[in-house]
C-alpha positions in Angstrom: 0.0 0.0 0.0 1.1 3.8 -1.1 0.3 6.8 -0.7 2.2 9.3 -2.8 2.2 13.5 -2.1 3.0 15.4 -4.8 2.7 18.9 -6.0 4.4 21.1 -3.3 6.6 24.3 -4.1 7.4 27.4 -3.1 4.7 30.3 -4.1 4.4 33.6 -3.3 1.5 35.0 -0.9 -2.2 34.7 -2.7 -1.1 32.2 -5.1 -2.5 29.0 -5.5 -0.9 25.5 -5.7 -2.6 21.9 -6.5 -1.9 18.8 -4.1 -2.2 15.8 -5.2 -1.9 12.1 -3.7 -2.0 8.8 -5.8 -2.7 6.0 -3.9 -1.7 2.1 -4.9 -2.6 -0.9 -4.0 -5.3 -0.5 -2.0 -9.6 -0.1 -2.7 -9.6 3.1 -3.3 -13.1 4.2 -2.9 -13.3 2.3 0.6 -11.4 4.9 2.1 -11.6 8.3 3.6 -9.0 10.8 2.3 -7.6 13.8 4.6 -4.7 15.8 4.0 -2.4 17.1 7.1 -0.1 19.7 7.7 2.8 20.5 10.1 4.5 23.6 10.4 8.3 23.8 11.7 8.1 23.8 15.5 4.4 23.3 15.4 2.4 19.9 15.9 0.8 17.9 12.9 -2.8 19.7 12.4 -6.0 18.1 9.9 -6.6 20.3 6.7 -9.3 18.6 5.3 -11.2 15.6 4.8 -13.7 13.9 2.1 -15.4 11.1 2.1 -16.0 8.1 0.2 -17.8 8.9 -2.8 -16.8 12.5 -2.6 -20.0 13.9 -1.5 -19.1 15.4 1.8 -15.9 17.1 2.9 -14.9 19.3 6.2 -11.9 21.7 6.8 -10.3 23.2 9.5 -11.4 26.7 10.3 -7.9 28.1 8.9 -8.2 27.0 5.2 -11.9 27.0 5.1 -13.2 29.5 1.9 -9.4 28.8 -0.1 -8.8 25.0 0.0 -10.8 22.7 -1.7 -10.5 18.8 -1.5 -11.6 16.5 -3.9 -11.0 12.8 -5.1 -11.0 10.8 -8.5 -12.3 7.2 -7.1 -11.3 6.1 -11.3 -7.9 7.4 -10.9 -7.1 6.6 -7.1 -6.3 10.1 -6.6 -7.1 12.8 -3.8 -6.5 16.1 -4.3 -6.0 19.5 -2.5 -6.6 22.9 -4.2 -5.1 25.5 -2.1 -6.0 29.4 -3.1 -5.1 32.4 -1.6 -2.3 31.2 -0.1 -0.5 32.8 3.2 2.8 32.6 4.7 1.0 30.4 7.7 0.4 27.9 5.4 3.9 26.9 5.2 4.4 23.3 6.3 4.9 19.8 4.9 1.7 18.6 3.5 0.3 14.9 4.1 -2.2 13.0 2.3 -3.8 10.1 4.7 -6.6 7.7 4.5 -8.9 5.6 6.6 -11.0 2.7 5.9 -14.5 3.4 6.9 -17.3 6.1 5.9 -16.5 8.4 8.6 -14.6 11.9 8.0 -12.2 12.0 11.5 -10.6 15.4 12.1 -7.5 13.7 14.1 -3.9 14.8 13.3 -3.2 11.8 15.3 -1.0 8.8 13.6 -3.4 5.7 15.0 -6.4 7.5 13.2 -5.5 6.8 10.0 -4.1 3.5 8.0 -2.0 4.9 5.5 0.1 8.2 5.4 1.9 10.0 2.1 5.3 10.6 2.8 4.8 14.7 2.4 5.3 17.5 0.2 6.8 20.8 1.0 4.9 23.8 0.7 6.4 26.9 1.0 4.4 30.4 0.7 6.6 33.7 1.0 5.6 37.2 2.0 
């Protein structure tokens, strides 16, 4: 099983950048998706999550209004579309995903069953 980040870079403030996470060798569509973050000195926070079908999705209060999740059950992809970016949102970006139909808002390890190994994003003033 694999989960693959990619898409990070640096940007400058109020530009946009396009996460994505291509998972392998796992059912897909029988899992939640949520990406992380975690700053430099700062603990691991939840972004977002979507569930199974793509029908529902929650975001942390901080990114609500610029980032959008989404998924591509065909292609085994999750996505995050990131607008409006500020220099807070600096971090190391994680996809992760959960077996089940419920979105968790956890940043904790034991909630999910699979992590991406992170992508750098880096937004400058």
């Amino acid at each position: 099983v694999q989960l693959q980040a990619s898409g990070g870079g640096l940007v400058q403030a109020g530009g946009s950048l396009r996460l994505s996470c291509a998972a392998s060798g796992v059912t897909f569509s029988s899992y939640t998706m949520a990406w992380l973050r975690q700053a430099p000195g700062k603990e691991r926070e939840f972004v977002a999550g979507i569930t199974l079908n793509g029908n529902n999705t929650w975001y942390a209060d901080s990114v609500k209004g610029r980032f959008t999740i989404s998924r591509d059950n065909a292609k085994n992809a999750a996505y995050l579309q990131m607008d409006s970016l500020k220099p807070e949102d600096t971090a190391v970006y994680y996809c992760a995903s959960r077996r089940g139909r419920l979105i968790v808002t956890s940043s904790r390890s034991n909630s999910y069953d699979y992590w991406g190994q992170g992508t750098q994003v880096t937004v400058s003033s």
